[in-house]
mmJSON file of the N, C-alpha and C atoms, coordinates in Angstrom:
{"data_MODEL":{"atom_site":{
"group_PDB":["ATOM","ATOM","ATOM","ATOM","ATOM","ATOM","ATOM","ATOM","ATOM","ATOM","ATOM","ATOM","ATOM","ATOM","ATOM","ATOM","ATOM","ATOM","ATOM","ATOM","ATOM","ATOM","ATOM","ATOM","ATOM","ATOM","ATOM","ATOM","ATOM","ATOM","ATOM","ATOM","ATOM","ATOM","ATOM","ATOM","ATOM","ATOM","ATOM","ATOM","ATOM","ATOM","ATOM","ATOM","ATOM","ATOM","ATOM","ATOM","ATOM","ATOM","ATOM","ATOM","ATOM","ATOM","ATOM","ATOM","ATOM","ATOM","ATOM","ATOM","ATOM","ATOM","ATOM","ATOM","ATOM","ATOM","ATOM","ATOM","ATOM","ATOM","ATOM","ATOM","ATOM","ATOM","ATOM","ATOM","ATOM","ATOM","ATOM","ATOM","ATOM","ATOM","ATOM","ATOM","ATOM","ATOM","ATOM","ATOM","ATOM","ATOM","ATOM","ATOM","ATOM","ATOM","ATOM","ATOM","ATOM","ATOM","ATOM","ATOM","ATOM","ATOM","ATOM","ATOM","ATOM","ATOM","ATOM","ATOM","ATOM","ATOM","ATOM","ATOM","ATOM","ATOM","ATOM","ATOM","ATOM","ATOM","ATOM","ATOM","ATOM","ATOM","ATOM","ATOM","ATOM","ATOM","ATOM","ATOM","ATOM","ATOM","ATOM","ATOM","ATOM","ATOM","ATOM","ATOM","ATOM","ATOM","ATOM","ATOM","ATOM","ATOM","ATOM","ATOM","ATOM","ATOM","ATOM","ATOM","ATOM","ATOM","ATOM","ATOM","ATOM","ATOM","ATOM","ATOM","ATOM","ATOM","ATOM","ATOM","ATOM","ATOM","ATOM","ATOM","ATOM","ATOM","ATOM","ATOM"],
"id":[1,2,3,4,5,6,7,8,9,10,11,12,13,14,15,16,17,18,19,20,21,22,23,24,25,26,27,28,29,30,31,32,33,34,35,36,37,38,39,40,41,42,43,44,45,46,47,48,49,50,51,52,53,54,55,56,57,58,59,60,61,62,63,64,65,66,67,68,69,70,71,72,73,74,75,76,77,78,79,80,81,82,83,84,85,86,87,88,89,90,91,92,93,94,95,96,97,98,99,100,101,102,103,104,105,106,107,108,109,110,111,112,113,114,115,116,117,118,119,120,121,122,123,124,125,126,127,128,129,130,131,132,133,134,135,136,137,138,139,140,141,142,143,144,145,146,147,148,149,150,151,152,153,154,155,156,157,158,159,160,161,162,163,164,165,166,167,168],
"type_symbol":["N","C","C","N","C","C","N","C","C","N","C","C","N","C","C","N","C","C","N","C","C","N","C","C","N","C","C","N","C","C","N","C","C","N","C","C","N","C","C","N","C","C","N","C","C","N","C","C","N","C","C","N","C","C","N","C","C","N","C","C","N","C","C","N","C","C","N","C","C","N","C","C","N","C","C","N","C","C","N","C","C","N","C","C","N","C","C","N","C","C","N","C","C","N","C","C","N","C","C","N","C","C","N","C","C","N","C","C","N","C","C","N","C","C","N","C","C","N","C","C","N","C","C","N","C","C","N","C","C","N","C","C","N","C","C","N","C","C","N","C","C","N","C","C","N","C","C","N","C","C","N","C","C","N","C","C","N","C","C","N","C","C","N","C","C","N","C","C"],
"label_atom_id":["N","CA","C","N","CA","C","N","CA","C","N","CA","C","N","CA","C","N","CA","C","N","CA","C","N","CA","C","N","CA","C","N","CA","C","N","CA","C","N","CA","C","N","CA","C","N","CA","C","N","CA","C","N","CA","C","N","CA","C","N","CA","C","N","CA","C","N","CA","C","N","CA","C","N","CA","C","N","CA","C","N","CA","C","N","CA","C","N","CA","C","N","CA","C","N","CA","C","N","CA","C","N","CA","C","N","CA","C","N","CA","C","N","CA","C","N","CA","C","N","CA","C","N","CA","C","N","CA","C","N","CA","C","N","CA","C","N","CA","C","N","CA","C","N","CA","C","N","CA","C","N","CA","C","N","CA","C","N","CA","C","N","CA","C","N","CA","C","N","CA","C","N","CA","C","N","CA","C","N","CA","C","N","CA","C","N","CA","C","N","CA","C","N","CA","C"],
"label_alt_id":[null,null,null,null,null,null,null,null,null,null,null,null,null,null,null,null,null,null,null,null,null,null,null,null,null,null,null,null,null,null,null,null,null,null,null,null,null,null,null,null,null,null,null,null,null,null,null,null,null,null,null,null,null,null,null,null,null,null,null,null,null,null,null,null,null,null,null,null,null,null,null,null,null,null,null,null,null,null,null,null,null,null,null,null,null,null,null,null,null,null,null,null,null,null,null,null,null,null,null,null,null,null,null,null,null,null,null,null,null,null,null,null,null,null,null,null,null,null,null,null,null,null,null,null,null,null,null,null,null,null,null,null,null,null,null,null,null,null,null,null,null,null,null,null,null,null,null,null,null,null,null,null,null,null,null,null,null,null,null,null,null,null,null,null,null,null,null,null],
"label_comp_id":["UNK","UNK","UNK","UNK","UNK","UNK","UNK","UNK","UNK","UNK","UNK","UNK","UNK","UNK","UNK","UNK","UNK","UNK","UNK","UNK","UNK","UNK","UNK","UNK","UNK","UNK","UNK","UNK","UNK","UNK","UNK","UNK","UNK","UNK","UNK","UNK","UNK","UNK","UNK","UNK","UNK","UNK","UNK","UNK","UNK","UNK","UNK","UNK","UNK","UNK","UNK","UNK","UNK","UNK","UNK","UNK","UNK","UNK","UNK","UNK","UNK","UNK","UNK","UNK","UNK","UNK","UNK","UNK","UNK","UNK","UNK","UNK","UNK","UNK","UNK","UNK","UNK","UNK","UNK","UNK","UNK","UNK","UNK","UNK","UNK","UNK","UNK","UNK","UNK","UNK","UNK","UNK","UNK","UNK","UNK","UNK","UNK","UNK","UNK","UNK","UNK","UNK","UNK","UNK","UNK","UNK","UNK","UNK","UNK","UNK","UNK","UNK","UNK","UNK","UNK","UNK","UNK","UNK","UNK","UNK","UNK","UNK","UNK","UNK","UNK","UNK","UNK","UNK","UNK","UNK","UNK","UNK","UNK","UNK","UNK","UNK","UNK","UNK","UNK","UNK","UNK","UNK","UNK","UNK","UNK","UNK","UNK","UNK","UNK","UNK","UNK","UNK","UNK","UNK","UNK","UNK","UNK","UNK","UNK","UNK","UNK","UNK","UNK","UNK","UNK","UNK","UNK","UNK"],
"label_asym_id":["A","A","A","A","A","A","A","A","A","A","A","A","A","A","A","A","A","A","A","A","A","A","A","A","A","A","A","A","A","A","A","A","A","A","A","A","A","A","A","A","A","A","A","A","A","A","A","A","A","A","A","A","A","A","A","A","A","A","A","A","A","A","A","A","A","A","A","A","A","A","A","A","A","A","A","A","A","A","A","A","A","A","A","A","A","A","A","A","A","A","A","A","A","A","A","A","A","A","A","A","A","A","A","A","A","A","A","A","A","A","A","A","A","A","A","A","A","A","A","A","A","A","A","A","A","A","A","A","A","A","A","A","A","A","A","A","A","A","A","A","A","A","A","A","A","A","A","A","A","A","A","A","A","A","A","A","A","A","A","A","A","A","A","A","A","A","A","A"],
"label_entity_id":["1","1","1","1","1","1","1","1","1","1","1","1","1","1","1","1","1","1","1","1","1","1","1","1","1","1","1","1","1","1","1","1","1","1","1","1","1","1","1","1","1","1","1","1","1","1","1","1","1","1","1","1","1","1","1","1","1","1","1","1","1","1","1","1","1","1","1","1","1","1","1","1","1","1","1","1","1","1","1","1","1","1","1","1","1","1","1","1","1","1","1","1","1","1","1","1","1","1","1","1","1","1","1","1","1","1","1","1","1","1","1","1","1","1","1","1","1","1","1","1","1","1","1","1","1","1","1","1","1","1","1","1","1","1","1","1","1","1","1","1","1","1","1","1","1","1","1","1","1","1","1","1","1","1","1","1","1","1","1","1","1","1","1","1","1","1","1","1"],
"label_seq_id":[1,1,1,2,2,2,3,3,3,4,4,4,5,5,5,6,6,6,7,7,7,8,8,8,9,9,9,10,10,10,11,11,11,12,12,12,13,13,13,14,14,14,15,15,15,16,16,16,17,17,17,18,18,18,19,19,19,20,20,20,21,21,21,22,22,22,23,23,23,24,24,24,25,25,25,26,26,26,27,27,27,28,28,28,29,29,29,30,30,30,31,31,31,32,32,32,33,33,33,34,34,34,35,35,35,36,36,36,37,37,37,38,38,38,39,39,39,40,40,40,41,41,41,42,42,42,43,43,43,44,44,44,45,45,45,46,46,46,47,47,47,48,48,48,49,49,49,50,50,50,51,51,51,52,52,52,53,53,53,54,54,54,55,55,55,56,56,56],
"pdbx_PDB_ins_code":[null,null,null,null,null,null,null,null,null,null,null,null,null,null,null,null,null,null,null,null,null,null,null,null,null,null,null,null,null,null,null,null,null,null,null,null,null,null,null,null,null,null,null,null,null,null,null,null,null,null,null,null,null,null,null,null,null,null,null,null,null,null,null,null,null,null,null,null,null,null,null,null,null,null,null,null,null,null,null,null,null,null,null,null,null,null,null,null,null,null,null,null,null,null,null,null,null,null,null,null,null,null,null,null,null,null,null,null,null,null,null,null,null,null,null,null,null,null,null,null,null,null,null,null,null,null,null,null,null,null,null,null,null,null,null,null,null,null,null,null,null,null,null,null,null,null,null,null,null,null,null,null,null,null,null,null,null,null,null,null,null,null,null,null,null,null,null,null],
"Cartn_x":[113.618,112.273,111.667,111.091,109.925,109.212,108.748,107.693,106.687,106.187,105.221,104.992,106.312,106.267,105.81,106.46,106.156,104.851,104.083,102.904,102.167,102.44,101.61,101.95,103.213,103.28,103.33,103.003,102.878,102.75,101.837,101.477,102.49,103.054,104.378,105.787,105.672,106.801,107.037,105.353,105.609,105.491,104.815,105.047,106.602,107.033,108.865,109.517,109.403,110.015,109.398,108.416,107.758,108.46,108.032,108.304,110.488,110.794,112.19,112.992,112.698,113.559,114.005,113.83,114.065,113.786,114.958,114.929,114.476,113.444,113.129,113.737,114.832,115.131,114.192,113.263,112.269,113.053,112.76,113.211,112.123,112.492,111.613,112.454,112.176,112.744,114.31,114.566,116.527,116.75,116.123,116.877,116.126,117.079,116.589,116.23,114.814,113.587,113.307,113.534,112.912,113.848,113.778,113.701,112.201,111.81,110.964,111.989,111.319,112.322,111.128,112.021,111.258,111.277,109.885,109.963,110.648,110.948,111.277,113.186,114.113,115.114,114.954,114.128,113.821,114.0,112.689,112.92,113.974,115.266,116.152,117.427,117.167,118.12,117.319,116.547,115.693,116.316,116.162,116.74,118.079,119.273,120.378,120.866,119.799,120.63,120.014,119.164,118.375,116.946,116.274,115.243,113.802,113.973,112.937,112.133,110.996,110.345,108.719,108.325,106.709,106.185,105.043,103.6,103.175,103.507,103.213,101.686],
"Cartn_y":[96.379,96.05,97.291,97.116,98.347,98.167,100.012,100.368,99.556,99.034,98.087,96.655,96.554,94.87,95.258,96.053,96.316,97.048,97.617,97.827,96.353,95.447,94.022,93.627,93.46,92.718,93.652,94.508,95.328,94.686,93.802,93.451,92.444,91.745,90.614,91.692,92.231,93.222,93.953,94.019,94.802,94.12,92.42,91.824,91.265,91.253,90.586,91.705,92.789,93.897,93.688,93.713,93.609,91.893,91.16,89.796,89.273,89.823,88.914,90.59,91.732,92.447,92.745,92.171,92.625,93.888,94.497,95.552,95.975,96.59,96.522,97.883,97.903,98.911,99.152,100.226,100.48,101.523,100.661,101.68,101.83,102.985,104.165,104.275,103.735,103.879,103.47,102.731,101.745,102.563,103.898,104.638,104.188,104.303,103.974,105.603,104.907,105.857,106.239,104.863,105.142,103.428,103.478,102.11,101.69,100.299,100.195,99.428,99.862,99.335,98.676,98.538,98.168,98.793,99.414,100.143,100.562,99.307,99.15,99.441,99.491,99.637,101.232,101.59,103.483,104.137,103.803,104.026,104.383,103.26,102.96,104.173,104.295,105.201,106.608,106.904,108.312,108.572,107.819,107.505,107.932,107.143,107.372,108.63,109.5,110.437,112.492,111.252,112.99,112.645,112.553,113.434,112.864,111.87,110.986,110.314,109.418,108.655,109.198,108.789,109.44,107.843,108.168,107.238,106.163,105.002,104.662,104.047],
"Cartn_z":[91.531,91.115,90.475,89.294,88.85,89.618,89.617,89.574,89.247,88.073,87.69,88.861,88.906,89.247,91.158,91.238,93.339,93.051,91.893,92.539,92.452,91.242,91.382,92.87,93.061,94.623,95.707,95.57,97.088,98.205,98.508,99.57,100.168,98.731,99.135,99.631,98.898,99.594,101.163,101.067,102.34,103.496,103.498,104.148,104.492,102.907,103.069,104.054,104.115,104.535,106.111,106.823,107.837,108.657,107.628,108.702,108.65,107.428,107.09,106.872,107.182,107.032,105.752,105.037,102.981,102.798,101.966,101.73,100.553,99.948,98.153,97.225,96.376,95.743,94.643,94.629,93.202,92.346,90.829,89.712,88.871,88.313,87.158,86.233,84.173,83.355,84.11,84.64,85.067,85.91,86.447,87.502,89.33,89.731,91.438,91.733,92.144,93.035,94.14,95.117,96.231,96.861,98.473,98.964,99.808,99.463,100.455,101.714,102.56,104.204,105.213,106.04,107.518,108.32,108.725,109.735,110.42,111.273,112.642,111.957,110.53,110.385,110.314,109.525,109.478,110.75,112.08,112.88,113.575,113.498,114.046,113.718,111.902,111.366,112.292,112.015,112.234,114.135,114.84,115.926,116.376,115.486,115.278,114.843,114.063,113.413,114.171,115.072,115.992,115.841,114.83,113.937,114.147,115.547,115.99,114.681,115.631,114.552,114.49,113.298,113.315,113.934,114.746,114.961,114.104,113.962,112.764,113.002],
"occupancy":[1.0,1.0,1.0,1.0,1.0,1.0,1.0,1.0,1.0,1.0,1.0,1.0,1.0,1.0,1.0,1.0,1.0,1.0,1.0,1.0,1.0,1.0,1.0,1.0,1.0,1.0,1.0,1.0,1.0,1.0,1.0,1.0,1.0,1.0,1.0,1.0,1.0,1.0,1.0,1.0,1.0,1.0,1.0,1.0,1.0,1.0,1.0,1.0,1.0,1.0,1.0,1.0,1.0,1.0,1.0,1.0,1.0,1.0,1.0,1.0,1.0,1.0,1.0,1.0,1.0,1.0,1.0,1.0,1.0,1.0,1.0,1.0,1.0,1.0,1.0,1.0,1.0,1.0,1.0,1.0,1.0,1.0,1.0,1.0,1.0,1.0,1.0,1.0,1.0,1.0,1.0,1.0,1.0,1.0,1.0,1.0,1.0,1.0,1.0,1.0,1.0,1.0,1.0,1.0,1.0,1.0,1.0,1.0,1.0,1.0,1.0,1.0,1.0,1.0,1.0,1.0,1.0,1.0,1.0,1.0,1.0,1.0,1.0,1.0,1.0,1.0,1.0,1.0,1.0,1.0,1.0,1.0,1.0,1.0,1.0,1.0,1.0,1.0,1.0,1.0,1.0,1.0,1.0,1.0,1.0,1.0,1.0,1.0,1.0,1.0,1.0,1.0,1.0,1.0,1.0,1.0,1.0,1.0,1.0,1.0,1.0,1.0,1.0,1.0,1.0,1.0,1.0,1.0],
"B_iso_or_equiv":[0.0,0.0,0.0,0.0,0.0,0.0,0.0,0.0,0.0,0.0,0.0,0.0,0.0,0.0,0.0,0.0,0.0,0.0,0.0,0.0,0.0,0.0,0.0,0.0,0.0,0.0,0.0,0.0,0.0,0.0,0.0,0.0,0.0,0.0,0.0,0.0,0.0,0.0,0.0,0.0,0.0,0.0,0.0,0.0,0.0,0.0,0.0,0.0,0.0,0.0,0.0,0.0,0.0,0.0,0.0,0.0,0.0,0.0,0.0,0.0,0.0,0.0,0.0,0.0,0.0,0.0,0.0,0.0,0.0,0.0,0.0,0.0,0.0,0.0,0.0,0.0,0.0,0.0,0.0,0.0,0.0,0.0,0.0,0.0,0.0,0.0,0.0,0.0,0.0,0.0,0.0,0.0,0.0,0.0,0.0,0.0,0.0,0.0,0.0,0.0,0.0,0.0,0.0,0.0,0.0,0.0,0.0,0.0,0.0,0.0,0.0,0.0,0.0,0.0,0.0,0.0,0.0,0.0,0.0,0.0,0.0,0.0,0.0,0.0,0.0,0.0,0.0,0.0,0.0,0.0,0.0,0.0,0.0,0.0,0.0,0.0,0.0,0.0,0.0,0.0,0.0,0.0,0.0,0.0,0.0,0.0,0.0,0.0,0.0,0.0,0.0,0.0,0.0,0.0,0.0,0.0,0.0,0.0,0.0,0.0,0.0,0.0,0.0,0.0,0.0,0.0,0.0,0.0],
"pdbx_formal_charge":[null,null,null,null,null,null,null,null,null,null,null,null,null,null,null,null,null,null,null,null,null,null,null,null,null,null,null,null,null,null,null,null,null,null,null,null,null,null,null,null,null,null,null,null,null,null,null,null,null,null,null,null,null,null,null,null,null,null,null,null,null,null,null,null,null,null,null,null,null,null,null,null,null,null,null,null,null,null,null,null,null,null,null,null,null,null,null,null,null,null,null,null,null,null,null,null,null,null,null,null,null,null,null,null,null,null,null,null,null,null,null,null,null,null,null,null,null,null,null,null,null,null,null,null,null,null,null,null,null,null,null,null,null,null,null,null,null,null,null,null,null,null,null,null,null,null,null,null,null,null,null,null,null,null,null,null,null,null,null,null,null,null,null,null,null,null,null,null],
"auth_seq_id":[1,1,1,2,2,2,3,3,3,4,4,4,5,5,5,6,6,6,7,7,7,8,8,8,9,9,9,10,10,10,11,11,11,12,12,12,13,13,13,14,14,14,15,15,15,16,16,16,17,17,17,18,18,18,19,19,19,20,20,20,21,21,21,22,22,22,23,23,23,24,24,24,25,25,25,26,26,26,27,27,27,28,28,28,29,29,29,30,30,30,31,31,31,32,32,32,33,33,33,34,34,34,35,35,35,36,36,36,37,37,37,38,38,38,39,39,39,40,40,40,41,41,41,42,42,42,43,43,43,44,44,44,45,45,45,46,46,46,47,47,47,48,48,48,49,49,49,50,50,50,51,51,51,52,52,52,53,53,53,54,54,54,55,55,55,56,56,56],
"auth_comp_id":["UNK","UNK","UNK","UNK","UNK","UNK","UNK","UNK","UNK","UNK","UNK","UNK","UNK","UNK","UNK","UNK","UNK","UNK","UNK","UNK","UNK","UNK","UNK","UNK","UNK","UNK","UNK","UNK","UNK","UNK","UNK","UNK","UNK","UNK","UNK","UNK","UNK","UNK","UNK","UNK","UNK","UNK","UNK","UNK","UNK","UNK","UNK","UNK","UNK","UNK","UNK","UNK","UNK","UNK","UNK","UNK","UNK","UNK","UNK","UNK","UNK","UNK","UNK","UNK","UNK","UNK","UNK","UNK","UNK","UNK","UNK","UNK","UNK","UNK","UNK","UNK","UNK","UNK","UNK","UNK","UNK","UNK","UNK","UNK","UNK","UNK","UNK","UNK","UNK","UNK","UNK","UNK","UNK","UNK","UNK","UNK","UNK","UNK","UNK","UNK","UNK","UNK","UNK","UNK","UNK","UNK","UNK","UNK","UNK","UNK","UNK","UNK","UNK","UNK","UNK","UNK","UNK","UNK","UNK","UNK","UNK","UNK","UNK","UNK","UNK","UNK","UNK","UNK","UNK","UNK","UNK","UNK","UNK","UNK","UNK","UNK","UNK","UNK","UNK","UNK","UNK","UNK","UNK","UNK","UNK","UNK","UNK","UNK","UNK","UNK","UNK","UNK","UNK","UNK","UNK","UNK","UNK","UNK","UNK","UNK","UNK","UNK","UNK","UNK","UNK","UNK","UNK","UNK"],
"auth_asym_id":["A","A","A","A","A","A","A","A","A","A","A","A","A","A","A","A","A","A","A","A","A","A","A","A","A","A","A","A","A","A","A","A","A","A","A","A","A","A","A","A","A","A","A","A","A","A","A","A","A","A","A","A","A","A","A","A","A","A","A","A","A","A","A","A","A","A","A","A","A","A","A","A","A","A","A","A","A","A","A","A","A","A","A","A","A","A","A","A","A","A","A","A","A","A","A","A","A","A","A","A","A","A","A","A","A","A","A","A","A","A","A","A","A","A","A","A","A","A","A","A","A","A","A","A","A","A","A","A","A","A","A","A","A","A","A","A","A","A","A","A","A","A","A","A","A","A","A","A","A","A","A","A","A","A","A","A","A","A","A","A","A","A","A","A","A","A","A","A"],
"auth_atom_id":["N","CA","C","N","CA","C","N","CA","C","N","CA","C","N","CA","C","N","CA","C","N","CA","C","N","CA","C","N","CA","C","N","CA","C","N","CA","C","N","CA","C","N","CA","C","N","CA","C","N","CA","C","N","CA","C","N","CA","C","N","CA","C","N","CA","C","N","CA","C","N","CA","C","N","CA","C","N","CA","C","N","CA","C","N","CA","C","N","CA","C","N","CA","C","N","CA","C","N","CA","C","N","CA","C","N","CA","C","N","CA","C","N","CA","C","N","CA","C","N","CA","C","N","CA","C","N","CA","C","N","CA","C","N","CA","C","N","CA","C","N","CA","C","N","CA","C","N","CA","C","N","CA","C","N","CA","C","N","CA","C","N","CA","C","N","CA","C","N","CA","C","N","CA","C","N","CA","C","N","CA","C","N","CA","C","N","CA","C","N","CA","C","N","CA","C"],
"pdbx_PDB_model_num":[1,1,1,1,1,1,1,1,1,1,1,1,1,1,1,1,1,1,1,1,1,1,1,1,1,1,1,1,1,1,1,1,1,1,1,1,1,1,1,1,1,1,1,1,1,1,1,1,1,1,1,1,1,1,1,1,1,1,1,1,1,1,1,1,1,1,1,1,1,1,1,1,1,1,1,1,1,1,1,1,1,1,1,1,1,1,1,1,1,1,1,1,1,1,1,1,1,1,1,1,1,1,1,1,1,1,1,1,1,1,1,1,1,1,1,1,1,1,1,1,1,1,1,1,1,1,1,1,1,1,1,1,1,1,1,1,1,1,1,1,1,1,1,1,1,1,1,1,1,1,1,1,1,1,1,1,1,1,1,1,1,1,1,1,1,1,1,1]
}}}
C-alpha cells in the first residue's frame, strides 16, 4: 500500500491490524518503508527477542 492510500485509510488499517491481525506493507516511490502490525504481534516479537515491550 502507498503512502498516499494508508494515510486515506488509516483508521481501516489500523483497525484491520487490531481486530483480524492484517499485516500492512507501506511503500514510498515502489520501495517498502515501513510495516504496519499488531500490537499485540510486535509485543510478542520484542518479547521473544529480549528487548521487552513499551506501555502502549
Amino acid at each position: 500500500m502507498s503512502v498516499r492510500q494508508l494515510r486515506d485509510n488509516l483508521g481501516r488499517r489500523v483497525e484491520a491490524a487490531h481486530l483480524t491481525g492484517e499485516h500492512t506493507i507501506v511503500e514510498k516511490y515502489g520501495e517498502t518503508q515501513a510495516v504496519l502490525v499488531p500490537y499485540t504481534w510486535w509485543a510478542g516479537q520484542q518479547e521473544r527477542s529480549g528487548q521487552g515491550t513499551l506501555a502502549p
